[in-house]
N, C-alpha and C positions, 0 to 999 in steps of 0.2 A: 342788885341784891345777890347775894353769894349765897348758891343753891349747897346747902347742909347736907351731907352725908353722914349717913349711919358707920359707925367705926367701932370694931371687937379686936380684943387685944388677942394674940397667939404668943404663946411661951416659946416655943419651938424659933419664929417669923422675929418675935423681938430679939432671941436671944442672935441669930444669925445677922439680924442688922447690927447689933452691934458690934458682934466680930466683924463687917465689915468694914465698919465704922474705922473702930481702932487701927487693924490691918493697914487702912490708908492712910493714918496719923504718921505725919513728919516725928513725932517725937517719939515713938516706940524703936527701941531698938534692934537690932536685925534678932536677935533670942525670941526676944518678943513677939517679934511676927510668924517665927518660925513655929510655936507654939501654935498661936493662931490661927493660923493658915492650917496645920495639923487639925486645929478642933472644927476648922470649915471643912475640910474634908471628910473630916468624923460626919460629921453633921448633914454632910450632902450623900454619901453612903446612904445612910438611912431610908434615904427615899431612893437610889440606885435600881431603877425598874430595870434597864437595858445596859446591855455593854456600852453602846455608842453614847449615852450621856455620862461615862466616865471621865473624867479630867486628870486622872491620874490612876497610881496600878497601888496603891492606898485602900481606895474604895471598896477594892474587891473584894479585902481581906473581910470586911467588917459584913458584910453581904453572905459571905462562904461560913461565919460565924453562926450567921440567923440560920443556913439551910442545914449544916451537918449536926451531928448529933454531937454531942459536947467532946465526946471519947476520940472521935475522929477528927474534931478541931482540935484539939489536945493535943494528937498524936503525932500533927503537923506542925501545929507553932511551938512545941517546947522542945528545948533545947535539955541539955548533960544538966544534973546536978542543983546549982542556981541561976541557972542560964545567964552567966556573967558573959560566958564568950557570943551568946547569941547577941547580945547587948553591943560587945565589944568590936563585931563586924561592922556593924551598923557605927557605932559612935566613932569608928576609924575616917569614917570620909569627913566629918567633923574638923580634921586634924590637916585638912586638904585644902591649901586654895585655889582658885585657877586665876592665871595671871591672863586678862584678856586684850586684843588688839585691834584695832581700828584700821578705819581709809584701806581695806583690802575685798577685792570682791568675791563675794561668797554666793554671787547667784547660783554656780552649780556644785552641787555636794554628791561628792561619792564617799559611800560609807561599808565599800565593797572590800574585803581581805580574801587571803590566799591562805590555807592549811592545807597540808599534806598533799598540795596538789589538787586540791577542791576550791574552785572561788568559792566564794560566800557571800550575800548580798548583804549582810551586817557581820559584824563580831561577834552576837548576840547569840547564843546556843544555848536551848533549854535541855536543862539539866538532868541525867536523871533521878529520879524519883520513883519507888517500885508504888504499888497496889493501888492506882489509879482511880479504878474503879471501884473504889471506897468511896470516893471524892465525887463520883458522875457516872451512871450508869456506862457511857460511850470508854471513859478509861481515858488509857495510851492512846488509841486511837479518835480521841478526838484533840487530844494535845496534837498528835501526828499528822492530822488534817490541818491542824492549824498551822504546823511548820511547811507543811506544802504549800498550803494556800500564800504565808507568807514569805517563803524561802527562806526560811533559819534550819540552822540543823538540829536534830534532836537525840541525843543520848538514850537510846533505850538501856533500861537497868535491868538486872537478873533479876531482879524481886517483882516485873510487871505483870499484871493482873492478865496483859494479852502478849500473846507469845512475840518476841521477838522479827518473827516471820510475817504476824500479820500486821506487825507493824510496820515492818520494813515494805511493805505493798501500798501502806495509806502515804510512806514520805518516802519514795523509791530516791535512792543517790543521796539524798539527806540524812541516813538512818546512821548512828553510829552506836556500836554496842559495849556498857559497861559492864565488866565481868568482877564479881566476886570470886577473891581466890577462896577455894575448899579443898578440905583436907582428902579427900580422895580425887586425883586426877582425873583420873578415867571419867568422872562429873564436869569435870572445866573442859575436858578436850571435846566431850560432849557439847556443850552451850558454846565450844569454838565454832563448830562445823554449824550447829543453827545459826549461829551470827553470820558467817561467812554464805551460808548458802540462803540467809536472805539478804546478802547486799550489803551489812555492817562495811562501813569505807575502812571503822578507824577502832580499836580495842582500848576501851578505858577503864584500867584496869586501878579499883578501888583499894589502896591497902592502910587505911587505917583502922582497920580492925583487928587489931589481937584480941579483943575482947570486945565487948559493948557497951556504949556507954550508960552513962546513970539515969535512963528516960525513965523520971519516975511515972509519966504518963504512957509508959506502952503498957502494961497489966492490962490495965483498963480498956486498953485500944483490942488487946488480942484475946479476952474474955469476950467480948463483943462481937468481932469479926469471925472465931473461928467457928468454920462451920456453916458459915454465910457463904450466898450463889459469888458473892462478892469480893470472898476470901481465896478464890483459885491464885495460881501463879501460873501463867501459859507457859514458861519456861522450863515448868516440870514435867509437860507431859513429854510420853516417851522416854525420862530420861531414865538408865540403869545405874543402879547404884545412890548413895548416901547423899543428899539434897544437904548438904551442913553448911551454912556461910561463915566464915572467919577459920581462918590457922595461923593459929597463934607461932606457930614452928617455920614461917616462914622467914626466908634469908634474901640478899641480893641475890642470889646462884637461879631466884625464881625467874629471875629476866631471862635467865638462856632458856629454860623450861619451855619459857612462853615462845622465844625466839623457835623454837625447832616443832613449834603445835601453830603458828599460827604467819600467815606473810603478811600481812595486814601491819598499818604502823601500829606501833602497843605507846599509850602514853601511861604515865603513872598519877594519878588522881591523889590528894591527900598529903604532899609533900610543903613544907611550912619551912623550914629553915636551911641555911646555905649548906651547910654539910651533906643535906639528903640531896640535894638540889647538884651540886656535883657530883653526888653519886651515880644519878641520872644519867650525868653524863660519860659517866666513865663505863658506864655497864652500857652505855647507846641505847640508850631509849629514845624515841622519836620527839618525846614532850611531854610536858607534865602538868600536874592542875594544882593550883594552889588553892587548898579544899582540908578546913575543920568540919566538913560535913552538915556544915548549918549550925555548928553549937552542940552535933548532938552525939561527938564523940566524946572527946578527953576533953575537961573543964580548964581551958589553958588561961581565958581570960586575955586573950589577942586575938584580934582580928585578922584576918585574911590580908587585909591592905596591907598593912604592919610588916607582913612577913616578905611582901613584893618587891620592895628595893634590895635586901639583900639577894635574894633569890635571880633577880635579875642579873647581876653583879655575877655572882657566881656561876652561872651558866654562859653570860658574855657573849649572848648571842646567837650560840650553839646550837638550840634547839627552844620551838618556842613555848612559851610560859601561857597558859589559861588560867580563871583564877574564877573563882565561886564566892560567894558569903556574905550576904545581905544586901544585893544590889537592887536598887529599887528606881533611882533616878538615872537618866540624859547623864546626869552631871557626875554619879557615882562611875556611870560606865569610861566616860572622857578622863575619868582621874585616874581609874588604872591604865585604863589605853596610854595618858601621855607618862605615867611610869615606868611602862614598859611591857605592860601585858598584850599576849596576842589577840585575847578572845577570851570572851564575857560570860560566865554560867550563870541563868538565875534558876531557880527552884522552889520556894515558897510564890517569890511574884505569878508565876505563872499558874499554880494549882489552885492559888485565890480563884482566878480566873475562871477556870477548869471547871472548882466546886461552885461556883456563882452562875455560873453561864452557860457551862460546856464549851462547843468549838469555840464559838466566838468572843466569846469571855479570853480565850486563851492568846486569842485574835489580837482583842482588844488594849493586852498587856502587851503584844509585839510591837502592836503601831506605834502605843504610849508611849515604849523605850526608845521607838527608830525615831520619831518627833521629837521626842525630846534631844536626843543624842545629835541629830541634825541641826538645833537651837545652837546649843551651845557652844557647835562645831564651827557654826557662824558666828558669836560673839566671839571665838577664840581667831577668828580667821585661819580658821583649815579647811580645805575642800575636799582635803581625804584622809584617808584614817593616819598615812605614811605621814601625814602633814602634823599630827597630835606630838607631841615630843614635852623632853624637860622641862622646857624653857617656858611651858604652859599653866605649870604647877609648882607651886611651892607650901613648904609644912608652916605649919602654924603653932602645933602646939611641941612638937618633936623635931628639933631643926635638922640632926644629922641622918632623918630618916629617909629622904632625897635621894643624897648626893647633888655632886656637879649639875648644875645645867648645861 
């Protein structure tokens, strides 16, 4: 006899079995699951107690949702305008495929690069991002502990909650510092000498602001913060003189400026199209970032990807190319690596993390990317980064976006 069991339905338990269900159905087509797969992570988020039960750097965001206050989630996920180009980052690797290859052995993977004369034990450099500790009491410095612990390097930003200095203690030789140009010098040459005398390697110098752009979500954010233990900038202490971010009045002529205040390499952050991109090069800049700022400067409605093939082209090798803008997966980071980029910024993935977790939450987004990025390094048979190339990718929806393989 078949001993009967008591059985109660669950809204939540049915609804994930069936997404499981379908996920595994031969007949759903790849959209399809992609959706799905989306509303199972949605769905596993929810119960997200710990970093280490993450499966992906998704999670966290939905998690960082529940703990901050609306203003300061706001402040983070929205984008210029109608946040087309936040969108547009994002649906750029959509437009990517990777050509992958067999019978090759990939038992050992190095996923180690070379900048400015820095190894680096991934590509992977978290981005800056100012006021931290809005996001986690710990700040920068627990992002910063977490690029130590992990070896990635970290961008400290002029707008950080903990100064420069004491960040550069928590990720000593990993620290590199972004610097907002301001209309009074005497302020930038200032924030020179604190970066340099805590150890900044590398100067990443922010210029897509002549203005600001249309976050109709910061009001909101700086009604709230100012005036909070929360709201300092450790950047300003000490400094003499006018704390103003953006100059509008600024020219290429700024690169020599920088050149005779600073021996550190200077990269130029915020650079999108081939014309600026050889500009870079003709004024010798060290490198540059391909960076709309997350969506949340000028509403261009292009993704960062988009702008990578020319950009690469027009430099030709010269000097190398970083790039920023909605990377989230292994397989978004492999598509610009085998385009052409040197090295990977993220910056929402990681403060998901940050604001969910603190250290290790920020941990946990490292490992996610370096595991996944090692996956797919293997299904592409590369064993190291130099090994990622052309011939690994090809467009899908934009054909002459490439080039040659």
């Amino acid at each position: 006899m078949v001993e009967q069991t008591e059985w109660s339905w669950c809204p939540r338990q049915a609804r994930r079995d069936l997404l499981k269900f379908l996920l595994s159905s031969p007949l759903l087509g790849a959209s399809a699951g992609a959706v799905i797969a989306q509303d199972l992570a949605e769905e596993s988020a929810a119960e997200l107690t710990s970093p280490r039960r993450a499966t992906n750097v998704f999670q966290f965001e939905d998690v960082a949702r529940k703990k901050l206050a609306s203003e300061m989630y706001n402040f983070i996920a929205d984008g210029s305008d109608d946040m087309k180009t936040v969108r547009a980052n994002r649906a750029a690797f959509d437009a990517i495929e990777i050509r992958v290859r067999r019978l090759i052995d990939v038992s050992e993977i190095d996923t180690s690069v070379e900048l400015f004369g820095q190894k680096m034990k991934t590509p992977i450099i978290l981005a800056p991002v100012g006021a931290q500790q809005q996001m986690h009491p710990d700040g920068e410095l627990a992002s910063a502990r977490a690029a130590k612990s992990r070896q990635h390097v970290m961008i400290a930003s002029t707008m950080t909650s903990y100064s420069v200095g004491a960040i550069g203690a928590e990720a000593p030789n990993l620290t590199w510092f972004q610097l907002y140009p301001m209309p009074d010098r005497s302020v930038t040459q200032q924030l020179l000498a604190k970066a340099e005398a805590a150890g900044a390697r590398v100067i990443v110098v922010t210029i897509d602001g002549p203005t600001l752009g249309n976050r109709e979500s910061q009001k909101a954010f700086f009604r709230r913060s100012t005036g909070s233990s929360q709201s300092r900038l450790g950047n300003m202490e000490g400094i003499r003189g006018k704390f103003r971010v953006g100059d509008p009045s600024l020219t290429w002529n700024y690169v020599d400026w920088l050149r005779n205040n600073t021996d550190k390499p200077i990269v130029l952050k915020g650079i999108v199209t081939r014309e600026d991109a050889s500009l870079c090069v003709k004024y010798g800049v060290d490198g540059l970032v391909i960076s709309n700022h997350g969506g949340r400067q000028e509403e261009s409605n292009r993704g960062t990807l988009q702008s990578l093939p020319e950009i690469i082209q027009a430099v030709d090798g010269r000097i190398p190319v970083l790039i920023d803008g909605g990377f989230r997966r292994g397989t978004d980071i492999f598509k610009a690596l085998a385009m052409g980029a040197s090295a990977i910024g993220i910056g929402r993935a990681y403060i998901w993390g940050l604001a969910a977790f603190g250290q290790p939450g920020v941990e946990r987004v490292l490992d996610l990317l370096t595991v996944e990025l090692m996956r797919i390094m293997k299904f592409a048979g590369t064993t190291s980064i130099a090994d990622i190339g052309r011939a690994h990718v090809q467009a899908k929806d934009w054909p002459a976006a490439i080039g040659p393989g």
